[in-house]
MARVOBA-465149 format. One line per 3 residues: number of its first residue (from 1); their letters; for each residue x, y, z of N, C-alpha, C. Coordinates in Angstrom, 2 decimals, decimal comma. Example, Ala and Ser with C-alpha at 12.3 -4.5 7.8 and 13.67 -1.06 7.14 Angstrom:
1	as	13,19/-5,69/7,80/12,30/-4,50/7,80/13,20/-3,30/7,80 | 12,85/-2,25/7,08/13,67/-1,06/7,14/12,90/0,03/7,87 $
REM end
This chain:
1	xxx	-69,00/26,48/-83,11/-67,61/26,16/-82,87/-67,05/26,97/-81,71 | -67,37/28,57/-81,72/-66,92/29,06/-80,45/-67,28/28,49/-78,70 | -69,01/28,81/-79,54/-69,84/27,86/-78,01/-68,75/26,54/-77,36 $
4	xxx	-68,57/25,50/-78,17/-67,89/24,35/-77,87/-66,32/24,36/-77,67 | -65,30/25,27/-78,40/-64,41/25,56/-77,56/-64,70/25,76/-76,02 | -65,12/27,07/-76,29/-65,36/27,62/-74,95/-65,37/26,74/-73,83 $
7	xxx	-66,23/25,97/-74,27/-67,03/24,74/-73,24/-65,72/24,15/-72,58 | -64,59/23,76/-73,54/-64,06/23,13/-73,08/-62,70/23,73/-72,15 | -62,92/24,84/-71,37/-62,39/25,50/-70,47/-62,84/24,88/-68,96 $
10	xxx	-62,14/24,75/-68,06/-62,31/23,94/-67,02/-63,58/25,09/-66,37 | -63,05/26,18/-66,33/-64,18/27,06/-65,57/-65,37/27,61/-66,05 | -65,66/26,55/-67,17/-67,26/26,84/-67,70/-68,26/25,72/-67,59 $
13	xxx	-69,50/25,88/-67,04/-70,44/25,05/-67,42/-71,56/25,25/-68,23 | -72,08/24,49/-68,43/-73,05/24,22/-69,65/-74,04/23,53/-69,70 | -75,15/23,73/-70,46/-76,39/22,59/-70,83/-75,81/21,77/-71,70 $
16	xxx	-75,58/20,12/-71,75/-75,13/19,27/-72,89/-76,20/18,53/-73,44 | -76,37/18,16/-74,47/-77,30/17,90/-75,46/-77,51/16,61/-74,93 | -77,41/16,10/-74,05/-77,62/14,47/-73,61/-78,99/15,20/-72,68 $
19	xxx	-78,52/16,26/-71,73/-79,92/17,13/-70,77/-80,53/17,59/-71,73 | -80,63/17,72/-73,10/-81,31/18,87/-73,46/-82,49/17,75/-73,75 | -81,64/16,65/-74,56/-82,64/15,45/-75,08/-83,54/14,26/-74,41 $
22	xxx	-82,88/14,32/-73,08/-83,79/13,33/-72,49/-83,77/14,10/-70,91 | -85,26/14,07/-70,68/-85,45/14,62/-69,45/-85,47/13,82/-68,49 | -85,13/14,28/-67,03/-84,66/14,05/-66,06/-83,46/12,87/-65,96 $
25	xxx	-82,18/13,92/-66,79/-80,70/13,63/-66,99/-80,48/13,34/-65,51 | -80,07/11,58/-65,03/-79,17/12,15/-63,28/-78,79/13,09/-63,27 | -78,88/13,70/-62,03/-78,12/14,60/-61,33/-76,49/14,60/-61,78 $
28	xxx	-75,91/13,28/-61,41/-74,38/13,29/-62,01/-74,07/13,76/-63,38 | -74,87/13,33/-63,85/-74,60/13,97/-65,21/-74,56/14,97/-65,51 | -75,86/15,27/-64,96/-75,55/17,15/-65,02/-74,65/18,20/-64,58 $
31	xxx	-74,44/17,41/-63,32/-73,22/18,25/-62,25/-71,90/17,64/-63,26 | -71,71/16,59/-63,45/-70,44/16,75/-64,40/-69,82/16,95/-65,76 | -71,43/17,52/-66,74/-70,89/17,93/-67,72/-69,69/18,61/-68,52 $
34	xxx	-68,85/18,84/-68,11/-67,48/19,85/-68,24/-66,67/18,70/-68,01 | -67,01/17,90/-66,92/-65,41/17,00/-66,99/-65,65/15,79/-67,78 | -66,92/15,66/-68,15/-67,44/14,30/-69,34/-66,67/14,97/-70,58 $
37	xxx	-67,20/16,01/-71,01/-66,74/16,62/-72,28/-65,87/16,84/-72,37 | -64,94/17,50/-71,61/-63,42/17,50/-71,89/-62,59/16,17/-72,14 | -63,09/15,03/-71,36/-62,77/13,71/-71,22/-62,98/12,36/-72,20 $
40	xxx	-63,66/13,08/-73,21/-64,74/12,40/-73,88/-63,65/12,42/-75,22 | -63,87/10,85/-75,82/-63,48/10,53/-76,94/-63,69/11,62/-78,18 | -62,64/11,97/-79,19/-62,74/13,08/-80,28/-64,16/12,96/-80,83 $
43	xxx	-64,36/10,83/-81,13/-64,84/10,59/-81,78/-66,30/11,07/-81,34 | -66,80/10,99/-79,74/-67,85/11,59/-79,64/-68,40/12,87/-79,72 | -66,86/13,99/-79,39/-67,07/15,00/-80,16/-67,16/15,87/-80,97 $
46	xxx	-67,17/15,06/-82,55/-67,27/15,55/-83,75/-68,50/16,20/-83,79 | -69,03/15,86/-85,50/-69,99/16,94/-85,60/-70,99/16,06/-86,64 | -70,72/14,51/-86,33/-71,45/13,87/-87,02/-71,84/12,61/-86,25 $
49	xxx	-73,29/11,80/-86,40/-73,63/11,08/-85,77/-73,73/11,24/-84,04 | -73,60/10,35/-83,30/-73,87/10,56/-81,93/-72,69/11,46/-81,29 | -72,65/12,49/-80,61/-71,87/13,14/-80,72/-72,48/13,39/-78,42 $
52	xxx	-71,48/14,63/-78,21/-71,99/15,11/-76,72/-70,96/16,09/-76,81 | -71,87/16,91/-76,67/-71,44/18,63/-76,71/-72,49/19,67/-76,17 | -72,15/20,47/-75,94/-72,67/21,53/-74,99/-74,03/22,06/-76,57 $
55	xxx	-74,76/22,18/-75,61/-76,42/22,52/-76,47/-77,01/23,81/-76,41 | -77,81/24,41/-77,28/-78,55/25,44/-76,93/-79,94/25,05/-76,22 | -79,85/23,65/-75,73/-81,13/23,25/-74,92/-82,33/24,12/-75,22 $
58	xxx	-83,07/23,80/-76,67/-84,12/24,75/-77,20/-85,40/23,50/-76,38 | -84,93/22,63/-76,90/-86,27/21,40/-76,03/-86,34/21,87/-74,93 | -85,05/21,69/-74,07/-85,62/21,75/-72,08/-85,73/23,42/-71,91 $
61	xxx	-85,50/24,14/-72,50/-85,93/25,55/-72,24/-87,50/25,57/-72,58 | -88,13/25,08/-73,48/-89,36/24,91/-73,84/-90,18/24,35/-72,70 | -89,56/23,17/-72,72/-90,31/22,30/-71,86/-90,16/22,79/-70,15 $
64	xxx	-89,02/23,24/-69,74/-89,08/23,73/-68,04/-89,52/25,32/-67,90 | -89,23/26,21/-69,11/-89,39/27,47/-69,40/-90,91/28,11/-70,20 | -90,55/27,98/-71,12/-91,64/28,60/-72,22/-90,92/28,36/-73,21 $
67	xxx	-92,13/28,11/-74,56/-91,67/28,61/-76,30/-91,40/29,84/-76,49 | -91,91/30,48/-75,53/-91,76/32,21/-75,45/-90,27/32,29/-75,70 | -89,18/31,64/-75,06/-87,86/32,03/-74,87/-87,05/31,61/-76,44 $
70	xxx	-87,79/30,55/-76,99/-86,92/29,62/-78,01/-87,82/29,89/-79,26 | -88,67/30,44/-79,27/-89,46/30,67/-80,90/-90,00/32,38/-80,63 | -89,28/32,87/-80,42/-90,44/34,26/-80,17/-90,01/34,96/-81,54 $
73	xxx	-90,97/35,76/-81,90/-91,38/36,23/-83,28/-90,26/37,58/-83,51 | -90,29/37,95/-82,31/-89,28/39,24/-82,16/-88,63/39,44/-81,05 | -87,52/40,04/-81,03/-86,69/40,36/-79,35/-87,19/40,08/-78,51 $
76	xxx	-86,59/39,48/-77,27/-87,33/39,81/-76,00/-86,46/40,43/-75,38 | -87,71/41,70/-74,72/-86,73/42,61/-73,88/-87,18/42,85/-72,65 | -86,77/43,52/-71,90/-86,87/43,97/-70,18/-88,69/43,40/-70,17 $
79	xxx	-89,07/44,39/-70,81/-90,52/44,44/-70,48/-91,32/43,00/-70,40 | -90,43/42,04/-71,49/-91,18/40,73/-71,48/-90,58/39,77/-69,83 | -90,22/40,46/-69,38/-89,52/39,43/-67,81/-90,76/40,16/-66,79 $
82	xxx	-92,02/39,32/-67,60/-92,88/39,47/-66,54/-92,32/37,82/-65,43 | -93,28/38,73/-63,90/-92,24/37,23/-62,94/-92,66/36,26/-63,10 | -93,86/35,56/-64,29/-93,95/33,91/-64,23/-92,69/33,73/-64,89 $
85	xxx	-92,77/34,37/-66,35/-91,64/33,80/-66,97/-90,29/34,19/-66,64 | -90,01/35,26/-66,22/-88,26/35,50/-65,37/-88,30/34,67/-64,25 | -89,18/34,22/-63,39/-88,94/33,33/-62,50/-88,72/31,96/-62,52 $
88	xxx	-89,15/31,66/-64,29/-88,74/30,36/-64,61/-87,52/30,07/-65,39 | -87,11/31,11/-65,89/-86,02/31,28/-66,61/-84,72/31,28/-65,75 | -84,77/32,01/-64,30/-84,03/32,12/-63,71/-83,41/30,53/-63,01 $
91	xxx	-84,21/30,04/-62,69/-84,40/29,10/-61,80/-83,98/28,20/-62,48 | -84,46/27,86/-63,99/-83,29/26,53/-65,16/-81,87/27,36/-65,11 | -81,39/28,29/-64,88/-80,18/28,51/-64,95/-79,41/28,21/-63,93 $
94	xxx	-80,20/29,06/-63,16/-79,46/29,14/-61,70/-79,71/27,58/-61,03 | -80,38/26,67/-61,13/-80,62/25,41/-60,26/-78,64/24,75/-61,19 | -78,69/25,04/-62,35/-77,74/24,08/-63,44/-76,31/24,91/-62,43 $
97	xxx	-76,25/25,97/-62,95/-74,91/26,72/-62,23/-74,65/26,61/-60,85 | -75,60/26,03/-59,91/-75,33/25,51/-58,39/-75,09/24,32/-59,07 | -75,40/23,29/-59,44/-75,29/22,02/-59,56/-73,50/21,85/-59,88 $
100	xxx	-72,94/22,52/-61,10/-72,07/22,48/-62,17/-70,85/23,16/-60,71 | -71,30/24,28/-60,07/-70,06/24,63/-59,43/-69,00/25,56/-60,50 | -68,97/26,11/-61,37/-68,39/26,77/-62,23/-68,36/27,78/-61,90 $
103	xxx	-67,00/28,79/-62,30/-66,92/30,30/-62,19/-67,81/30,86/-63,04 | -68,28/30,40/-64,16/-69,22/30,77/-65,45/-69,72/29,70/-66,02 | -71,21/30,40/-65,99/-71,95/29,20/-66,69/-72,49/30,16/-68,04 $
106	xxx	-71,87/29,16/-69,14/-72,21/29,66/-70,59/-73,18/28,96/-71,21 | -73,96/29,78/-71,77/-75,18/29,34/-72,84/-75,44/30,44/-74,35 | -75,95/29,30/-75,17/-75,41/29,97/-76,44/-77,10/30,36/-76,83 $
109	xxx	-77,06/31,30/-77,44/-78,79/31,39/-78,39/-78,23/31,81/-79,70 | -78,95/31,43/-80,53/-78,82/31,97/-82,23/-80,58/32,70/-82,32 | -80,01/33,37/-83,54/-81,56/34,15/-83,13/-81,64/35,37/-83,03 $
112	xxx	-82,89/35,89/-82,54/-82,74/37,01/-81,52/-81,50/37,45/-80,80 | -81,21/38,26/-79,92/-80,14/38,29/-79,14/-80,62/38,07/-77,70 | -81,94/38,11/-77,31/-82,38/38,52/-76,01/-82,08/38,99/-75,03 $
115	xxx	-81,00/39,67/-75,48/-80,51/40,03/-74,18/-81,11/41,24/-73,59 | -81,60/42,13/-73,87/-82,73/43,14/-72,92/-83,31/42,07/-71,57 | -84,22/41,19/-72,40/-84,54/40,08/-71,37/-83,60/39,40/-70,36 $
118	xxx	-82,73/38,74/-71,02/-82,04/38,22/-69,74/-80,62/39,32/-68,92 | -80,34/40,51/-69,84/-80,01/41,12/-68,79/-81,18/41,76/-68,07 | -82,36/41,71/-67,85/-82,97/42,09/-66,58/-83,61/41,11/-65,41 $
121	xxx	-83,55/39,97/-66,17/-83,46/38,56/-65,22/-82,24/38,37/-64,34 | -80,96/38,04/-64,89/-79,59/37,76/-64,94/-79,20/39,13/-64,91 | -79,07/40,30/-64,06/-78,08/41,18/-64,13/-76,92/41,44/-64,33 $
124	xxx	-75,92/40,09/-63,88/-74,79/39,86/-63,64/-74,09/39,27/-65,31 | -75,08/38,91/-65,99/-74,92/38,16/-67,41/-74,01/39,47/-68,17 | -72,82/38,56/-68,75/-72,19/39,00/-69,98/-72,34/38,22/-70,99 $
127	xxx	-72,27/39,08/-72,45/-72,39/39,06/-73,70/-71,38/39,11/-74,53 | -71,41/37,89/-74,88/-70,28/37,69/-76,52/-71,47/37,75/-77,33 | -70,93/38,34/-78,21/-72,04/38,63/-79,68/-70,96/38,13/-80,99 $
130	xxx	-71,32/37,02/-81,16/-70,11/36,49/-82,35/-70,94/37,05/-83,84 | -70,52/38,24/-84,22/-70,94/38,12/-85,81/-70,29/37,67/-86,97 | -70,98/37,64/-88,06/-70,72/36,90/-89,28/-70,73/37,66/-90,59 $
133	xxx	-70,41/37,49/-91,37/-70,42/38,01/-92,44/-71,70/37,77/-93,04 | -72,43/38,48/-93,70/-73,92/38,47/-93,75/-74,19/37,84/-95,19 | -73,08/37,50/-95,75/-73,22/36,81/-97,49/-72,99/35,37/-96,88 $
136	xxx	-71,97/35,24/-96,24/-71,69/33,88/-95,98/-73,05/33,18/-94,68 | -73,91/34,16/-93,89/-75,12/33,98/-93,09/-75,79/33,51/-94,22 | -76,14/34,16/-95,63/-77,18/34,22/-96,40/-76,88/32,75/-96,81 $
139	xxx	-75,49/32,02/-97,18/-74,97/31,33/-98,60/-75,55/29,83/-97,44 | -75,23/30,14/-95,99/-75,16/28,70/-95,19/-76,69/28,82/-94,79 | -77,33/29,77/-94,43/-78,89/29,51/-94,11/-80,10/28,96/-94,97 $
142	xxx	-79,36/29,37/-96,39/-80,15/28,62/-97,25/-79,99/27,22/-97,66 | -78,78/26,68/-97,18/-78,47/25,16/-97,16/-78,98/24,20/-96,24 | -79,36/25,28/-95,18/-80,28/24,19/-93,95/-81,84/23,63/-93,69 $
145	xxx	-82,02/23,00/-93,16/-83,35/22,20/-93,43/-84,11/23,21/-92,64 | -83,78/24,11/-91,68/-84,57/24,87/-91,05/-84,93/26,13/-91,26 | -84,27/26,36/-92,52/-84,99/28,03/-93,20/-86,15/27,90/-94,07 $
148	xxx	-87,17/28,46/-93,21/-88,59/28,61/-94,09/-88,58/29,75/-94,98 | -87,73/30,14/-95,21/-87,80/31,57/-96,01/-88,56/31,12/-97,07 | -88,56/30,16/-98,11/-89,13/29,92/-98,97/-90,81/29,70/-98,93 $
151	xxx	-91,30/29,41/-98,01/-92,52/30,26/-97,49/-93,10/31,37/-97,37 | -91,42/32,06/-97,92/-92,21/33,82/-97,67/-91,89/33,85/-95,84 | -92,19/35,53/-96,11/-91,56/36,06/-94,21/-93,17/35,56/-93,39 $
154	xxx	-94,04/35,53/-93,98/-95,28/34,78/-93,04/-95,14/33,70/-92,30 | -94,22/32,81/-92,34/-93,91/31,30/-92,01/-92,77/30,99/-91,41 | -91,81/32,40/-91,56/-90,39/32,04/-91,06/-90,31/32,79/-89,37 $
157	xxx	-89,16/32,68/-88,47/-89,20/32,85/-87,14/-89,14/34,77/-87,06 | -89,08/35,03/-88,32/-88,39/36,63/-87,45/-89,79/37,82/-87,48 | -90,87/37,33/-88,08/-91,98/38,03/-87,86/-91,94/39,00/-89,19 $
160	xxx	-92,61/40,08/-89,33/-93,06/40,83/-90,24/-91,61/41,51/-90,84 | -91,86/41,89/-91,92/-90,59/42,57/-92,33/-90,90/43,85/-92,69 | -89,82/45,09/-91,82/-90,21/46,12/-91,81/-90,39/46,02/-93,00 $
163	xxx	-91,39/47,54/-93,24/-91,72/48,61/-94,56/-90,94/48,32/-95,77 | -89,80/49,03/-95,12/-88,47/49,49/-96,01/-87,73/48,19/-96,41 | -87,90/47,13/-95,64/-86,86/45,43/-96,14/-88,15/44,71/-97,28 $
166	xxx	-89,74/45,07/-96,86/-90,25/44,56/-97,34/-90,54/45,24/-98,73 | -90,02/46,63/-98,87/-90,09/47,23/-100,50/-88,82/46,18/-101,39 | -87,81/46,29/-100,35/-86,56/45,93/-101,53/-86,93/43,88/-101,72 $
169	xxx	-87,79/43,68/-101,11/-87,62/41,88/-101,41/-88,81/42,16/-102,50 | -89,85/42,75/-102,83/-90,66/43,46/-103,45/-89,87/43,37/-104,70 | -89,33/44,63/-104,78/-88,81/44,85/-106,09/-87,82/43,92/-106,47 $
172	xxx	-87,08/42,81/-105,79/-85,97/41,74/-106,53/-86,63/40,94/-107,02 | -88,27/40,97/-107,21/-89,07/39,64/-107,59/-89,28/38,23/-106,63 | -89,49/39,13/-105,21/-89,19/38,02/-103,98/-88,00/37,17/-104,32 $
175	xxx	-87,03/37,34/-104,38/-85,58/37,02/-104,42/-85,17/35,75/-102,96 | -84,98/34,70/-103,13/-85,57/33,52/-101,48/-83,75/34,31/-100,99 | -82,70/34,76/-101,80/-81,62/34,54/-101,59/-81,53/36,27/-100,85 $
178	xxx	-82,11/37,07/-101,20/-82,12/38,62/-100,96/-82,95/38,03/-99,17 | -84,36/37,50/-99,35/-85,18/37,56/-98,28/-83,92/37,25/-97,21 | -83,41/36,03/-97,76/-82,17/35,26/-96,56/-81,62/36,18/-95,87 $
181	xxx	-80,59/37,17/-96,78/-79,85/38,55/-96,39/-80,90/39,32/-95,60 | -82,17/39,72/-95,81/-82,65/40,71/-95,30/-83,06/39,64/-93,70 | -82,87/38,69/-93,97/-83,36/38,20/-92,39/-82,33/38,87/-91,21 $
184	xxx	-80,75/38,03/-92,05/-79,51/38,93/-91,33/-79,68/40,33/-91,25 | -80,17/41,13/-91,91/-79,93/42,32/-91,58/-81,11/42,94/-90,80 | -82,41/42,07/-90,66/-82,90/42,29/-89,63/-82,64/41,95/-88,07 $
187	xxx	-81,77/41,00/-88,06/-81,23/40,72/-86,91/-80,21/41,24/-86,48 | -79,58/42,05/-87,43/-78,10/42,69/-87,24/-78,34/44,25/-86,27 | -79,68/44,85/-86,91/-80,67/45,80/-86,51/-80,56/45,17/-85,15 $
190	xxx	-81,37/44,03/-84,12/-81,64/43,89/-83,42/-80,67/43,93/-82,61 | -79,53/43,28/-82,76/-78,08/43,17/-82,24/-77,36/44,67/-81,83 | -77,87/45,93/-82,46/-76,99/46,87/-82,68/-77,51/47,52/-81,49 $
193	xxx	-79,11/46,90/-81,33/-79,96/47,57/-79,94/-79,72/47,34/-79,23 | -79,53/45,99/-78,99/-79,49/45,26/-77,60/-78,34/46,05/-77,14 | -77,36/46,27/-77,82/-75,92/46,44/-77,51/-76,17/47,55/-76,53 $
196	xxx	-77,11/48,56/-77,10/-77,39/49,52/-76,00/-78,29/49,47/-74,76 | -78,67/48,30/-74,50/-79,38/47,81/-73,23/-78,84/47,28/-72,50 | -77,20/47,09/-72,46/-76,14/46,38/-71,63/-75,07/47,12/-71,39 $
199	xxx	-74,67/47,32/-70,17/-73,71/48,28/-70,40/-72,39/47,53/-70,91 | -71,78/48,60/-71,38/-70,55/48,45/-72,16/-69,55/47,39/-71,84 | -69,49/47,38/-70,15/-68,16/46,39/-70,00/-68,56/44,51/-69,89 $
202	xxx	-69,96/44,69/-70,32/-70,61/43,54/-70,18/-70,87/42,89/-71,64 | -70,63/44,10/-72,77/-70,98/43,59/-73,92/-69,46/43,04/-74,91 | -69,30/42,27/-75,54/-68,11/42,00/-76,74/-68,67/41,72/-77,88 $
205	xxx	-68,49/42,15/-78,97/-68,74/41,99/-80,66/-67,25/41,22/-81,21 | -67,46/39,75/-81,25/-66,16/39,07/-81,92/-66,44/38,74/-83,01 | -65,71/38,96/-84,56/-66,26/38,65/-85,93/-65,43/37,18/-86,05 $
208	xxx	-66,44/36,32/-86,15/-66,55/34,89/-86,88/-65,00/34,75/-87,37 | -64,62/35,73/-88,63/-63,72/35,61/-89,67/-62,23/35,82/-88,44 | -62,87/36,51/-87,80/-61,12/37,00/-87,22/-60,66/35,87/-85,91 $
211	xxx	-62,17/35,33/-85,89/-61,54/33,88/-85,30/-61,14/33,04/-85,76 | -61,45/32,78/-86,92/-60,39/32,23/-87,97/-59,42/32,42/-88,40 | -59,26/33,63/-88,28/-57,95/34,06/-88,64/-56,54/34,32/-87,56 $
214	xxx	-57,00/34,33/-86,60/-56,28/34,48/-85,35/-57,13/33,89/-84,47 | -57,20/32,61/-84,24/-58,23/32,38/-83,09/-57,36/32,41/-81,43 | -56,06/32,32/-81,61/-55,51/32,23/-80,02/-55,64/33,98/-79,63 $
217	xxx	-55,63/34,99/-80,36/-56,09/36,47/-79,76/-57,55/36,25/-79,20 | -58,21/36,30/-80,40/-60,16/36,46/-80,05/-60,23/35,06/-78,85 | -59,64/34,48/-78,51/-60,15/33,40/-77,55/-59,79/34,18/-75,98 $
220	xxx	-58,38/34,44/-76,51/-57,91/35,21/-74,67/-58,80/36,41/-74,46 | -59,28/37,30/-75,70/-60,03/38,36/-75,52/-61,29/37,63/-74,91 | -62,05/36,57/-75,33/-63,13/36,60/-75,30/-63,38/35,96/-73,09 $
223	xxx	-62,14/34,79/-73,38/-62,04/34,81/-71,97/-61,40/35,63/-70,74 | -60,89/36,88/-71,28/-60,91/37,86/-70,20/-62,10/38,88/-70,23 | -62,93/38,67/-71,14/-65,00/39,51/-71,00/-65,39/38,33/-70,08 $
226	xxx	-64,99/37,24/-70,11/-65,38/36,09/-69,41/-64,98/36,00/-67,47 | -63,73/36,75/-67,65/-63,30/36,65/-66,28/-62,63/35,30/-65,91 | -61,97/35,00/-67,06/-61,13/33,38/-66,63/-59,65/33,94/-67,54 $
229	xxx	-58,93/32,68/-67,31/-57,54/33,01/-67,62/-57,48/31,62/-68,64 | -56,36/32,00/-69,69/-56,29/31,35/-70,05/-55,33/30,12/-69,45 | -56,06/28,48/-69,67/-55,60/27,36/-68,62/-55,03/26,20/-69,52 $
232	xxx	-54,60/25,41/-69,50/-53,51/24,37/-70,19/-54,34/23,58/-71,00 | -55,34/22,50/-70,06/-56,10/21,86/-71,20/-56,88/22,89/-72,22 | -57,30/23,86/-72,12/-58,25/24,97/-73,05/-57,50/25,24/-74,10 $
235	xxx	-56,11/25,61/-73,48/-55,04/26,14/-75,10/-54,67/24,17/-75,91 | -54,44/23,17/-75,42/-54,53/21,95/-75,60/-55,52/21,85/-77,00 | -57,14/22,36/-76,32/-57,86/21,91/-77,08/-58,12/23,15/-78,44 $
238	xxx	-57,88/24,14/-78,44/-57,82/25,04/-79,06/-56,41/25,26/-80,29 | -55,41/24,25/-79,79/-54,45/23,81/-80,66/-54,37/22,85/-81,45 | -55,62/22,18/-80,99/-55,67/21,10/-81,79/-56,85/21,24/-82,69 $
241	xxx	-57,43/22,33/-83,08/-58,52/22,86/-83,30/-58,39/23,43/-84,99 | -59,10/22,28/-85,98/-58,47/23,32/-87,48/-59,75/23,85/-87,54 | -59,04/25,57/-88,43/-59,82/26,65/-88,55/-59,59/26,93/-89,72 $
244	xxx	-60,53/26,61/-90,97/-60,61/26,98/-92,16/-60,87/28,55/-92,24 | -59,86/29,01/-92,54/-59,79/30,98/-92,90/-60,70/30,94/-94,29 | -60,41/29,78/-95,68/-60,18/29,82/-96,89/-61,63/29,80/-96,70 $
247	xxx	-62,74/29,76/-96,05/-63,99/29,36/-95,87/-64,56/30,90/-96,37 | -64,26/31,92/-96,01/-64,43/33,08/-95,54/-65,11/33,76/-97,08 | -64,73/33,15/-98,46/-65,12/33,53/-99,51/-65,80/32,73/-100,06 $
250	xxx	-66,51/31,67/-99,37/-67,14/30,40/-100,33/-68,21/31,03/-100,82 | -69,29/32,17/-100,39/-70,46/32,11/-100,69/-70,78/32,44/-102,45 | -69,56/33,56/-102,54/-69,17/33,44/-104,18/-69,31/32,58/-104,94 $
253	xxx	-68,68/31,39/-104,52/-69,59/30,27/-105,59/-70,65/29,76/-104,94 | -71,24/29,20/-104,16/-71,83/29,31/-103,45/-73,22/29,90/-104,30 | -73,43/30,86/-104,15/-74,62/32,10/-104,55/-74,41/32,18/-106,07 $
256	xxx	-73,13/32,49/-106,37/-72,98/32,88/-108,03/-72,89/34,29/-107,93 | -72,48/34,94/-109,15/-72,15/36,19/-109,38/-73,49/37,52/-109,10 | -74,40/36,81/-109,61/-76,03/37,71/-109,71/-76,23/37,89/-108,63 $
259	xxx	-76,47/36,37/-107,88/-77,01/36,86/-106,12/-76,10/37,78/-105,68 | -74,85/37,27/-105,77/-73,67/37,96/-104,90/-73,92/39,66/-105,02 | -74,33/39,77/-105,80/-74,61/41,62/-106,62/-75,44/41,58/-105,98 $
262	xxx	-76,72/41,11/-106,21/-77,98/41,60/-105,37/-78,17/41,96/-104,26 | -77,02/40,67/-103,37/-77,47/40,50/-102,23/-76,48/41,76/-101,33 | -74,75/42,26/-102,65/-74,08/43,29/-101,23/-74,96/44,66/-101,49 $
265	xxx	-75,71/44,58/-103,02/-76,02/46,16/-102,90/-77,31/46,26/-101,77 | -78,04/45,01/-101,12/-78,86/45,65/-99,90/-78,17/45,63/-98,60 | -77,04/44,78/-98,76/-76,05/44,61/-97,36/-75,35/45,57/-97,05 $
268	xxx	-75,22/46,52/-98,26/-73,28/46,78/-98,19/-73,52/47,98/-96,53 | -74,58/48,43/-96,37/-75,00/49,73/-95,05/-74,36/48,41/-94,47 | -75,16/47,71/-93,88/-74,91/46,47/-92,58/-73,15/46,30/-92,41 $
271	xxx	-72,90/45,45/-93,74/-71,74/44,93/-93,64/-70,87/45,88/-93,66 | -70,37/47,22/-93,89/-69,60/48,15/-93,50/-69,73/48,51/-92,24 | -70,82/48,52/-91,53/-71,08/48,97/-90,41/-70,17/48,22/-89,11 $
274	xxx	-70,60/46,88/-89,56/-69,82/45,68/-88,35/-68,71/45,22/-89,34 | -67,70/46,05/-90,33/-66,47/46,16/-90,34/-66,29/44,88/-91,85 | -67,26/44,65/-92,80/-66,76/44,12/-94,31/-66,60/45,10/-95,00 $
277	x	-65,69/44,38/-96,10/-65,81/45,48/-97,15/-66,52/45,30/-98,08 $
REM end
């Protein structure tokens, strides 16, 4: 939801899921993604059926880049921008951001954070780091068709689980709802690093909830880390924008009372840390 606001700021461009899905998108298309999408019927930009919205282009990163960038087992950092692959990475960005003409070209990853990696590709790259509440990560990851957790950590994207995550899923009786949490909090780990591989005025930590709760603050914040102002159609589309706050406690039923126990007494370090109670 942030990614796609965002998008719809005149001075951002983007990969749209029409490039991500069929290769060799015209040229026009590509160069005018931003004014299609802003322009574009509600109906195409919902969140159901055929839709056109800005993408995490995991296909054409694969396919012009590497799987290296879109399935890697763990972080990628400085060290992995050897020059085949930073030279290909660079070049899908940078060919799109000449094309697009934008003050900022935004792209979203879930995941990893990579940013070690692409801040040493992309020097110039800033970082929004949108976090989440790590019960409500746990309550929605297990509803999706794409969590292998139930495979056990052998099968799923984040690789081995330290020592210490792999005693406590151990002792809950492999718990699929604890593993979920410990995925977040292995990634939360990763997030807390990266943070220190970027310098400061390049990095922002915006919590999910407080964009819900105030989304016209966290939006101007997020577009002055951005270096844009806020512009007429952007507040337009951002007003017309409903933001369920009441969302913020579903995982409670959701999970039920047991998980919910299980899952804050391995969270509660994490989630105090990046500001739950």
């Amino acid at each position: 939801m942030v990614h796609e606001l965002l998008a719809c700021h005149p001075g951002v461009g983007f990969i749209s899921n029409l490039e991500d899905r069929v290769p060799g998108v015209p040229p026009i298309a590509r160069r005018s993604a931003n004014a299609l999408y802003r322009r574009a019927p509600a109906s195409l930009r919902g969140t159901k059926g055929f839709r056109y919205a800005p993408s995490e282009a995991y296909r054409a990163l694969a396919r012009e880049v590497s799987s290296t960038i879109t399935e890697p087992s763990r972080d990628l950092l400085a060290a992995d921008a050897i020059p085949w692959l930073a030279g290909r990475f660079q070049a899908f960005f940078a060919t799109r951001a000449a094309a697009q003409r934008t003050p900022v070209f935004l792209h979203k990853f879930t995941g990893w954070p990579r940013a070690g990696f692409i801040a040493a590709v992309l020097p110039e790259a800033r970082f929004i780091n949108i976090v989440r509440d790590g019960r409500a990560v746990t309550a929605s990851g297990l509803k999706t068709p794409w969590w292998r957790g139930h495979r056990g950590p052998e099968q799923w994207p984040w690789g081995h689980l330290p020592p210490e995550y792999a005693a406590e899923w151990e002792a809950s009786g492999r718990s699929f709802v604890l593993l979920a949490g410990l995925g977040w909090k292995l990634l939360m780990d990763a997030y807390a690093s990266a943070r220190d591989l970027v310098p400061a005025d390049r990095w922002l930590d915006v919590r999910f909830e407080d964009v819900l709760a105030d989304p016209r603050s966290c939006f101007k914040e997020m577009l002055a880390h951005m270096e844009l102002e806020e512009e007429r159609s952007f507040v337009r589309a951002l007003s017309g924008t409903r933001f369920a706050a009441d969302r913020g406690e579903a995982f409670r039923q959701e999970l039920g009372p047991a998980a919910v126990e299980l899952l804050e007494r391995s969270l509660s370090g994490h989630l105090r840390r990046w500001g739950y109670s």
